[in-house]
N, C-alpha and C positions, 0 to 999 in steps of 0.2 A: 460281812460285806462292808465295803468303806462306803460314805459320804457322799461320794462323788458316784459310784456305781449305785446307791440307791436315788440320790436325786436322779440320775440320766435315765432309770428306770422308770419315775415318778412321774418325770417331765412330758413322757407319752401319754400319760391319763388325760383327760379332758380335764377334769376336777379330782383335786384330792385337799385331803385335811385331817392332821393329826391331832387328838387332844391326850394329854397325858394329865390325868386325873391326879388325886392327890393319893398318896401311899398310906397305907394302913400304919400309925404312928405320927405322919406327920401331926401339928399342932391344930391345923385347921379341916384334919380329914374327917372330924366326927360333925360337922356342919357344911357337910360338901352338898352341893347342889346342884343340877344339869343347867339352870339360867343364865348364865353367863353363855356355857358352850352354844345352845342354841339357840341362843341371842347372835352370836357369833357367825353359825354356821349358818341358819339361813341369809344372812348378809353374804356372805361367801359364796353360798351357791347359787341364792334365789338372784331375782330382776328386781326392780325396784317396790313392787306390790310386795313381794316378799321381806326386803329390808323394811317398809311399815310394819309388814306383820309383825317381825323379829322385835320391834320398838312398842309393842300394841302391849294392852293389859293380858294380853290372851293368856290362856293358861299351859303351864308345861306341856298336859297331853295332846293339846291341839297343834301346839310348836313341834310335839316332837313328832308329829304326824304329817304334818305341813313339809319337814323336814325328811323324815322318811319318804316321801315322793320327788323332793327334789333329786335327793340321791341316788334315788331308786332309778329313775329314767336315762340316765346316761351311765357309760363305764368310769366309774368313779371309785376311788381308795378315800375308807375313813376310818382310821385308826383309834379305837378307845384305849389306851394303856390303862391300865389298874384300876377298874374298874370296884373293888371292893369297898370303896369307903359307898357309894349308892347300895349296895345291898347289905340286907340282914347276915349276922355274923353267924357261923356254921351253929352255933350252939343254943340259934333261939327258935322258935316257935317253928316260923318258916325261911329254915336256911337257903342262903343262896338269892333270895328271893331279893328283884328290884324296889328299894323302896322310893326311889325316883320314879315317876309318872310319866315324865318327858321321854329320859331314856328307854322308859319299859316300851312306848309307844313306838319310840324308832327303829330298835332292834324288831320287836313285831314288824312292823310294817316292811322293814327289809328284808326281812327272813319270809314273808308272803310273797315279794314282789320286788326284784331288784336283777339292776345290770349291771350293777357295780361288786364290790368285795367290802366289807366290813370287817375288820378282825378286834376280836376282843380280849384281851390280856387281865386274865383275873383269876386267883388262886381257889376260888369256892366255883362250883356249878352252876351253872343258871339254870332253876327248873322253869321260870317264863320263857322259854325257847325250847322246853321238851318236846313239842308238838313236832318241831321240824329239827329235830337230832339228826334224825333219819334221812333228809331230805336237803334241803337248802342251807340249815345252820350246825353243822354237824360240830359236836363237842372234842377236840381232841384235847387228852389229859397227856403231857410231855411229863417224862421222867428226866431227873437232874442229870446232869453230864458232870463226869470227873472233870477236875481243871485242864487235865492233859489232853482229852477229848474235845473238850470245847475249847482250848487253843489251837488245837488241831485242824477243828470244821473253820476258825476263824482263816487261819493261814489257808488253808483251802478254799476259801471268800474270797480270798483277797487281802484280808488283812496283815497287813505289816510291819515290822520295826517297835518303835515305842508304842505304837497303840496297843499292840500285845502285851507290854509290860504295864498297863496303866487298868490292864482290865482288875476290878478284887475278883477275889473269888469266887463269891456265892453271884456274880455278877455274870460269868463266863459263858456259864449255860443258856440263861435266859438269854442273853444277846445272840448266841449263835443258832439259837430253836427260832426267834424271830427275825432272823437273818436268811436263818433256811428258807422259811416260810414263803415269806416278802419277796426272794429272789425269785422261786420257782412259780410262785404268783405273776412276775411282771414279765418272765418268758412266755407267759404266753398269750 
């Protein structure tokens, strides 16, 4: 899906807001932290009592609770990409698991109670949203697309010319599994 068909899709929401966390490897992803985001986002979404909160000593879990209700009550898109640098790595104690407070609170609270879509992009499971796998947050594990497939679903997006040429490889998949996703999300 190009740019231009995901903004026009976008632009129907009341509220939306992407954060694209830091990649597993970047230099700064093993000191990532949700303070910034929802510092951010309640400014974004809330009214004025809410942009104090966002500025207040308050702690991550209350922000990101304050925040899961903002979002929750209207049809709203908020997008976490990469979520792995907040959670514990597959190989320790408790894999998968949020060690963010903030985050762990919002995805709760939206997986209890929301009229919006949240979609999370992240290579490990989240067992703090087992409760509702079943129900409201349900886990889908995407298997890799050859290059030719996922140029293929792309040119079936819509996508065109040099943007096809500019995709790498191990890139193709993902964009076109999140492309799916997104698109058949805003039809409806």
């Amino acid at each position: 899906m190009g740019r231009r068909t995901c903004l026009a899709g976008l632009a129907r929401l009341r509220r939306r807001l992407c954060l694209v966390l830091l990649q597993p490897g970047h230099a700064r992803a093993t000191a990532a932290s949700s303070d910034l985001f929802l510092r951010e986002a309640l400014t974004f979404f809330g009214d004025d009592a809410d942009k104090a909160f966002a500025a207040s000593p308050a702690g991550a879990f209350e922000k990101g609770q304050r925040l899961a209700g903002l979002v929750g009550q209207r049809r709203s898109l908020l997008i976490l990409d990469g979520l792995e640098p907040l959670q514990y790595a597959p190989t320790s104690p408790t894999p998968g698991e949020l060690k963010d407070q903030g985050i762990a609170a919002l995805l709760k609270g939206l997986a209890a109670a929301s009229h919006g879509l949240c979609i999370v992009t992240t290579r490990y499971s989240l067992p703090d949203l087992k409760a509702f796998w079943q129900t409201t947050a349900p886990e889908v594990k995407l298997e890799r697309l050859s290059r030719d497939a996922g140029v293929h679903l792309l040119q079936t997006l819509g996508v065109r010319g040099s943007e096809l040429r500019n995709i790498p490889l191990k890139d193709s998949d993902r964009i076109a599994r999140r492309s799916t996703n997104l698109k058949s999300w805003l039809r409806t």
